[in-house]
N, C-alpha and C positions, 0 to 999 in steps of 0.2 A: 570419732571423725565427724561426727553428723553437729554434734556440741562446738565444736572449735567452728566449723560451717558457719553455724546460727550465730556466732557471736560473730564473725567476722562482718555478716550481714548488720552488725546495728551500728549506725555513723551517731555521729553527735548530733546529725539534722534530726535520728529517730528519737533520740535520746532528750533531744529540746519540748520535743511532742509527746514524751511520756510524763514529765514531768509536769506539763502544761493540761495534760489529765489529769494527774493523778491530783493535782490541785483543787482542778475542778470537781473531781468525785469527792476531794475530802470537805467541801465547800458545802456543797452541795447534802453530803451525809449529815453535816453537824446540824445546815437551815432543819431538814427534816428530822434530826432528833431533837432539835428545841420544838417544832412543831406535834413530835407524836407525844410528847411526855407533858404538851400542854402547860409551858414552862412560861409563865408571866415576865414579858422584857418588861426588866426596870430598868431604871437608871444605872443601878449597879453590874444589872446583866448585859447593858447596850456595852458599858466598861471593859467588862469582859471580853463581848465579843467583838470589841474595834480593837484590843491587843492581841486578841487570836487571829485577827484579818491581818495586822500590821508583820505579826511575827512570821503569819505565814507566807508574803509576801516578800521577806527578808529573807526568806529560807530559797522563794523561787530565783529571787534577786540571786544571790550569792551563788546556788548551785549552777543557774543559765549562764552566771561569768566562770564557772568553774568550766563548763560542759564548752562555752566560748574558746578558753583559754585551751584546754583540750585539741578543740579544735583546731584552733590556728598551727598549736605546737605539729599534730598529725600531718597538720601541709606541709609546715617546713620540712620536716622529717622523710615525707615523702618526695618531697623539692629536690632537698638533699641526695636521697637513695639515687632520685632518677638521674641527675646530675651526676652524681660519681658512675654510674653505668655508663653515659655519654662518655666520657670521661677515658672509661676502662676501653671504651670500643674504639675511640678515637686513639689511644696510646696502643693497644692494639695492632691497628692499621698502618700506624707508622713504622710501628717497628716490623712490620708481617713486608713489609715495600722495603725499607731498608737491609731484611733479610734476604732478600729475593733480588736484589741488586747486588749484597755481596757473593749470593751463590753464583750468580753471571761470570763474575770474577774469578769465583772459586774453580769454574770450571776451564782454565786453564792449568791449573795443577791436576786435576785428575782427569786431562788429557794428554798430560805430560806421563802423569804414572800407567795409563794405560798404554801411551807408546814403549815407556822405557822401564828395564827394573830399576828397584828401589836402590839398588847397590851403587849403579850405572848413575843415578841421579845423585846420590849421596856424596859420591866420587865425585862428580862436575862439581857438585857446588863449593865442598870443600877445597877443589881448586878457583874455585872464584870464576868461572866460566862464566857460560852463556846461561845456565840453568838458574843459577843463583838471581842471575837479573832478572830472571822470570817470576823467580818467588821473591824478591824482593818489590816488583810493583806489585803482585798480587797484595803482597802487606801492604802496602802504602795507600790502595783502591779501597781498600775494605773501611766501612765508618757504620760505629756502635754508638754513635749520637743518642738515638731513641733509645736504645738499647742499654746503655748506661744509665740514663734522665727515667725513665720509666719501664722497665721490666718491673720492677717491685711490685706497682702498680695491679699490676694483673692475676686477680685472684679467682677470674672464674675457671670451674673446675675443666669448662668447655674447652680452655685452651692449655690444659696441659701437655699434649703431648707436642703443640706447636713452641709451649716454651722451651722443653726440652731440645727439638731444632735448636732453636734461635742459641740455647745456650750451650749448645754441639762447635756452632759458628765460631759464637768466641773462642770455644778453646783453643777453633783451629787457629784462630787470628794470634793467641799466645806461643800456638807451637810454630807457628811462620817467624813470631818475634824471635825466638828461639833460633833457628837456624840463619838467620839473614844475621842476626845479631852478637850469638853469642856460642856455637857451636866452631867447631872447627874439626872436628875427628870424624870422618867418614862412617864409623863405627854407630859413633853416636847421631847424627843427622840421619841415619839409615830408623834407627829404632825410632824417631820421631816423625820421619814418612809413614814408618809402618802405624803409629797413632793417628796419624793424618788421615791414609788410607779407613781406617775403621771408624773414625769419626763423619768422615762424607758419607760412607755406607749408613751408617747409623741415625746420620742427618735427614735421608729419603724414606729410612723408613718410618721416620715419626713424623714427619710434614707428607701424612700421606693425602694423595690426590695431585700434586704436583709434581710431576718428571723433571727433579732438580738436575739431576747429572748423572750416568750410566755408569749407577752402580754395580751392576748386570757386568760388563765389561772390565770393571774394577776385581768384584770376584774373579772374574777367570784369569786375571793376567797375575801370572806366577813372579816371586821374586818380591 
């Protein structure tokens, strides 16, 4: 833990500065080993040491545009990171507001099923009553704009149990399509209330912190 730590701590500013030492010590070591070893510059040995200077110079050359190049790529990457978080937080938002505007909606159906049973409800709508027109605006109010365009998007682990809502929502908005649409047998629009009913329940309790709609009420009422 401590090794990952210290490495995290060295940027390429530190890393321009070691190099810019370590130059200078090896610069510095060779003057003083031609001077301890009493080594006569000649002509041939100035030779030498102006391709030792030039090569070493090319080595700082090269590594500083490597340690550069580094660099810049690190910002981008971290540009990038921070941007796609903006990003994640922003699609987020929209869709957590768009959630919360269908649920407004939503809770006219599970004040319908709190007044009435499922059977009693099944039975209007199949007759094409007054109830059916209830649950057919509720479908037509409901909009997965964000929700379609960007759920994907959202990969932080923080907001899993708010996606699970959000994709409770849609089902209900499928099982609405369902009954306004393509249901007809009392029998059968009853089992898909009874879906409906478990999925609003299930909807509050994973979008917790938010009193979507009383599901409290929902439990007790039998049928």
């Amino acid at each position: 833990m401590a090794i990952n730590k210290s490495r995290k701590n060295i940027t390429p500013f530190g890393l321009i500065l070691l190099m810019i030492f370590l130059a200078v010590f090896f610069g510095f070591s060779l003057l003083l080993l031609l001077i301890n070893q009493n080594v006569v510059i000649n002509k041939k040995d100035i030779d030498l040491l102006d391709m030792y200077i030039r090569a070493g110079f090319v080595f700082i050359g090269s590594t500083l545009s490597g340690i550069v190049a580094f660099f810049i790529f690190s910002l981008q990457e971290r540009s990038k990171k921070r941007e796609k978080e903006e990003n994640e937080i922003r699609h987020y938002e929209n869709i957590q507001k768009e959630y919360l505007d269908n649920v407004e909606v939503l809770k006219k159906v599970s004040s319908m099923m709190i007044q009435y049973s499922l059977p009693e409800l099944a039975k209007d709508i199949a007759e094409e009553k007054g109830f059916k027109e209830v649950f057919l605006s509720v479908h037509t109010q409901m909009d997965f704009t964000f929700y379609s365009d960007f759920l994907k998007e959202l990969k932080n682990k923080e907001y899993s149990n708010q996606i699970k809502a959000f994709k409770k929502s849609h089902q209900i908005y499928k099982y609405l399509d369902l009954i306004v649409n393509n249901l007809e047998s009392p029998g059968n629009i009853e089992k898909i209330l009874r879906l409906i009913k478990n999925d609003i329940v299930e909807m509050k309790n994973f979008y917790v912190g938010v009193e979507v709609i009383e599901t409290e009420a929902l439990d007790a009422k039998e049928g």
